[in-house]
Structures are given as structure tokens and as C-alpha cells.
C-alpha positions as CSV (number, residue, x, y, z in Angstrom):
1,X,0.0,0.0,0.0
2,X,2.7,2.5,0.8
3,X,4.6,1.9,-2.2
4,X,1.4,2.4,-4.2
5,X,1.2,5.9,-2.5
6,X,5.0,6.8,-3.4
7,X,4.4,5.6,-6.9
8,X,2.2,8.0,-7.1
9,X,3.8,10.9,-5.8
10,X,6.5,10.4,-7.9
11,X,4.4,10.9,-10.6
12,X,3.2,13.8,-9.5
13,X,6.9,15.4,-8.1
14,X,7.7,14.2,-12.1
15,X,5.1,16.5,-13.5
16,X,5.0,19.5,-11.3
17,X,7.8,21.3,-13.6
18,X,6.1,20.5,-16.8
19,X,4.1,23.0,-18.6
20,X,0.6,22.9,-18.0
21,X,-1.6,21.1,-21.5
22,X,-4.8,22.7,-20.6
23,X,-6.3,26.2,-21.7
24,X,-8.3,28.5,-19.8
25,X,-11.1,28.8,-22.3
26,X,-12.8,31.2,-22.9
27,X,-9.9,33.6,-21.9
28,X,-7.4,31.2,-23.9
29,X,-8.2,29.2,-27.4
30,X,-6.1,26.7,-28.8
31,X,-5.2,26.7,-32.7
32,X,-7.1,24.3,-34.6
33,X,-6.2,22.3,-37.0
34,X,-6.5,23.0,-40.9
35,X,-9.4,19.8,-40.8
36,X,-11.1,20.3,-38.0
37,X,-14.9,20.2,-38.2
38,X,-16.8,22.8,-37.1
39,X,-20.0,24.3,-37.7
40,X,-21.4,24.3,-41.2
41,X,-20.9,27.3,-43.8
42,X,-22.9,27.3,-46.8
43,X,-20.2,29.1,-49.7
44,X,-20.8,31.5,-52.9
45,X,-19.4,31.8,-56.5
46,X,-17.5,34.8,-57.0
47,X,-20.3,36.3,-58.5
48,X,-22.3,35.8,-55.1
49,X,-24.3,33.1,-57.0
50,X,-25.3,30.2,-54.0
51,X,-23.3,27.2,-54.8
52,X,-26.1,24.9,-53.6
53,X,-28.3,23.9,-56.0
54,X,-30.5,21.7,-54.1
55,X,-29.2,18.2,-54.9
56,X,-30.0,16.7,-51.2
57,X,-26.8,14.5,-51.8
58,X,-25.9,15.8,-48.6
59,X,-28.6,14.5,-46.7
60,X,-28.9,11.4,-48.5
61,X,-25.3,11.0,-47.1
62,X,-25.9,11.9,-43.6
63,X,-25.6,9.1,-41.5
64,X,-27.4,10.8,-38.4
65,X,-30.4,12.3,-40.8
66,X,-29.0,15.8,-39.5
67,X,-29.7,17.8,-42.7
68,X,-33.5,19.2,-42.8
69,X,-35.9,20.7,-45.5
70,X,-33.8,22.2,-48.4
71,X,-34.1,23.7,-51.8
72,X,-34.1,27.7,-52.4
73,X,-35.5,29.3,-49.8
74,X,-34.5,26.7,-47.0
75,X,-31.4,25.1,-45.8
76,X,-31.6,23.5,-41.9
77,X,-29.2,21.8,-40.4
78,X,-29.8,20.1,-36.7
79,X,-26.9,20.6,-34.9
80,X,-28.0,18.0,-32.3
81,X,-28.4,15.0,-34.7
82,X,-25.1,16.4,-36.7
83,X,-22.1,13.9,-36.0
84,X,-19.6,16.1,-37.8
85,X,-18.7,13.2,-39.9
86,X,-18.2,15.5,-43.0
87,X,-19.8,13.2,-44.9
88,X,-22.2,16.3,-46.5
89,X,-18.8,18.2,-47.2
90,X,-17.6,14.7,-49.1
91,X,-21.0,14.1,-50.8
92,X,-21.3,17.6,-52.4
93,X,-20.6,17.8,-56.1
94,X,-20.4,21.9,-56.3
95,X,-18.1,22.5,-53.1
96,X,-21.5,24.6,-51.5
97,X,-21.1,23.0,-47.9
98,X,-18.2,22.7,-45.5
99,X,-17.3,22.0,-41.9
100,X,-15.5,25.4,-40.9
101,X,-13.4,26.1,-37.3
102,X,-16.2,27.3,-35.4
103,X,-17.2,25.0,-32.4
104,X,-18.7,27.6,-30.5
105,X,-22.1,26.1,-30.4
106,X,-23.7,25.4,-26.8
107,X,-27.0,27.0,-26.1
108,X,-30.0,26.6,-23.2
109,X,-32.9,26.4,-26.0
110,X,-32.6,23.1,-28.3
111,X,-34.4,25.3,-31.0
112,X,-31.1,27.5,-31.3
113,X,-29.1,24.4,-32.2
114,X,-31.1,24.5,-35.8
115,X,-29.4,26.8,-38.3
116,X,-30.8,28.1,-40.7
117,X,-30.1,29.3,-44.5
118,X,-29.4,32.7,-43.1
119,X,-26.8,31.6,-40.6
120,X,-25.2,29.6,-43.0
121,X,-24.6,31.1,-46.0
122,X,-21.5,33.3,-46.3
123,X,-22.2,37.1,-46.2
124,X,-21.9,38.9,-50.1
125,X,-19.0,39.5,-51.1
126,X,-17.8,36.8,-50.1
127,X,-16.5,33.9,-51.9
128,X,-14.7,30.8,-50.7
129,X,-14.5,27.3,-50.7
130,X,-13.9,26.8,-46.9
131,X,-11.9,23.7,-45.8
132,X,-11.9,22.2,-49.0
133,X,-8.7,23.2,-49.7
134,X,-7.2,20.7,-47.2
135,X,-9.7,18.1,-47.6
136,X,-9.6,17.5,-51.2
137,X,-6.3,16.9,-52.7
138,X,-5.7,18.3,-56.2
139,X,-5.1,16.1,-59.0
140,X,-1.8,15.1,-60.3
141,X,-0.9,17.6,-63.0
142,X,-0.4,14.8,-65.6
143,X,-4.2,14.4,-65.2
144,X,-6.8,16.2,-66.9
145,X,-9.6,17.7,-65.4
146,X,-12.8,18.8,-67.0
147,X,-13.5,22.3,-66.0
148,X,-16.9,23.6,-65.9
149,X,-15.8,26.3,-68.7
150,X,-12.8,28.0,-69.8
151,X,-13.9,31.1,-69.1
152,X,-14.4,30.4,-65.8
153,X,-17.2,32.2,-65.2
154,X,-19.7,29.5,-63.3
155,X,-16.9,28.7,-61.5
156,X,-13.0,29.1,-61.2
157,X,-12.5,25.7,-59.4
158,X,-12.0,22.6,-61.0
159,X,-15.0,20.7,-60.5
160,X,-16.1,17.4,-62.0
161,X,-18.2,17.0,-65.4
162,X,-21.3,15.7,-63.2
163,X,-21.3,18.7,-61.5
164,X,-22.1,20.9,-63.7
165,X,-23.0,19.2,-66.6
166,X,-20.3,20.6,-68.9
167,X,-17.0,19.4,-69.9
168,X,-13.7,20.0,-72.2
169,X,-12.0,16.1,-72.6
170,X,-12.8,13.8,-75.0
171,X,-13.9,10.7,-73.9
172,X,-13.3,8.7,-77.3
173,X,-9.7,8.1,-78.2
174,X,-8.1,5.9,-81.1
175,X,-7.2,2.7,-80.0
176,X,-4.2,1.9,-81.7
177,X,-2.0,4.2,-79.5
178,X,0.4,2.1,-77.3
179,X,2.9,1.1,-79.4
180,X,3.7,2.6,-83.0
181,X,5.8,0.2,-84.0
182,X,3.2,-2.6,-82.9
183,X,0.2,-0.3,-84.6
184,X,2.1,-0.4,-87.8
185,X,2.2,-4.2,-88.2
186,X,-1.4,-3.9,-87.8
187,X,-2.3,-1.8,-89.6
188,X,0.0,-3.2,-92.6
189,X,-2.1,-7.1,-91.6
190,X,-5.2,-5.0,-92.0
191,X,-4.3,-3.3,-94.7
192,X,-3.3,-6.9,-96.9
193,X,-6.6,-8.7,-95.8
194,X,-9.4,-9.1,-98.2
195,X,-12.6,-8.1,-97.0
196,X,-14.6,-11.9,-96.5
197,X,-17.4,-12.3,-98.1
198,X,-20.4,-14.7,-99.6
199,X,-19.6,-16.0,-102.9
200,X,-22.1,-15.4,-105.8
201,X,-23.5,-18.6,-106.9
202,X,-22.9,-19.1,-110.0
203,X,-25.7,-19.7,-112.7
204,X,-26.0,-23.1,-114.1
């Protein structure tokens, strides 16, 4: 029993020099990470167009049902069935909804913990895609991505064909394109074959 009790206060004389790990929040806040999940933002094109477009991929993909009533006029999100799973962030195809760094979120009403459209959306002006920067990796520069248009005036991110239902790559490609030396015999065999067809019967 007694060498239990020095154990522990050896533990304890170890740590008493050491630098406290714990904040005095409010007063103090510690510096989040780039991919933290916070509350919800909904985001804007540069020309303060919505980027939502009322898909409800992102509450198809919510695992705790956690995304309400949506489409123009309404977007609700119930922070108390919300996991913070970022699975809406993953499942959106125009980059309108991320999980931003505020986590400021307690309140004595349950009816506050529902956000609305209005405390969602970005304010004009304002025009960014949030933590998708960090979250989605861009694609190796040997790899072609269809844009939504060269102009760039829907949108100056890269965004997939699907999402927008415009792209610039061509999907059909010749075939005889790995090796030239190899497509040149071909093409030589094809070239000395006679076409195969039915003989004319001849006429007695």
C-alpha cells in the first residue's frame, strides 16, 4: 500500500515542472487544425451566385439524418443529430457545404441548435471554398480535369463533369495508341486482308 502511494507521488513530483496542457477557455483558445470540423458554412461563387443547388446529396449522405428541408429558400441543419462526420462536405458535387473552425455552439434552447439558410450562408462578397482546400487533394498535374468552362465564369475551381453538366476532354480516343511500331504491323495485316465475303452462286 505504501509503495502504491509513493508511486504516485512520484508521478506527480515528475510533473509538477512540466508545462501545463490545458487552456483557460474562454480567456485562452487553442489553434485548430486545418481539418477540424466545425459548424457548417454554406459558400458562394465569385459572383455571389449560391453554390447549392439543391441536390440533397448531402442529406442522403448523412448518417445521423441531420440535414433538414432544403431547396431555395431553405437550408436547416440540426446541430444536435449532426455527427460532424463531413460526410455532406464529401458528398457535395459543387463545393457549396463545408465544416468550418467554429465549435462555439452550446446554447440553453434546443431550438437554437437548428441553423438556418441565413446563418449559414457566407455574407456577399464573399467567396470561398472553406476547408476544401485541405480536404480535397488536387489532381496530379499529368491528369486532366474537365472544368466547368474555360472562361471560368460558373466557376474558377476545377469541378467534376457531373457537377455541372459541362466538360472540355474527349472521352473517345483511337485505339491503336500504345505502341507505334506494334500499330504499324497492324495496320500493314489489316491493310493486306481481303474483305470476307459470300460467294455469288454461279448460274448453271
Amino acid at each position: 500500500m505504501s509503495f502504491d502511494i509513493l508511486k504516485g507521488m512520484a508521478t506527480t513530483f515528475k510533473n509538477m515542472g512540466k508545462k501545463p496542457t490545458t487552456v483557460s477557455f474562454p480567456e485562452e483558445e487553442r489553434e485548430l487544425p486545418p481539418r477540424f470540423r466545425g459548424r457548417h458554412v454554406l459558400h458562394r461563387y465569385d459572383n455571389e451566385l449560391e453554390r447549392c443547388v439543391g441536390c440533397y446529396l448531402c442529406a442522403g449522405a448523412c448518417p445521423a439524418d441531420a440535414m433538414g428541408e432544403r431547396y431555395a429558400k431553405v437550408f436547416d441543419v440540426n446541430l444536435l443529430r449532426c455527427i460532424f462526420c463531413g460526410y455532406c462536405q464529401a458528398a457535395c458535387p459543387t463545393g457549396a457545404i463545408t465544416l468550418e473552425h467554429e465549435y462555439k455552439l452550446a446554447s440553453f434552447y434546443p431550438e437554437d441548435m437548428v441553423f438556418h439558410k441565413e446563418q449559414l450562408l457566407e455574407p456577399r462578397g464573399q467567396a470561398t471554398i472553406g476547408s476544401n482546400a485541405v480536404w480535397f487533394e488536387p489532381p496530379p498535374p499529368e491528369t486532366a480535369q474537365p472544368v466547368p468552362q474555360e472562361s471560368k465564369v460558373f466557376d474558377g475551381s476545377e469541378a467534376s463533369a457531373a457537377a455541372v453538366g459541362l466538360g472540355n476532354i474527349h472521352i473517345e480516343e483511337p485505339v491503336l495508341l500504345v505502341n507505334e511500331e506494334q500499330d504499324e504491323d497492324r495496320r500493314e495485316i489489316t491493310g493486306k486482308m481481303k474483305p470476307v465475303g459470300k460467294k455469288k452462286r454461279q448460274q448453271p
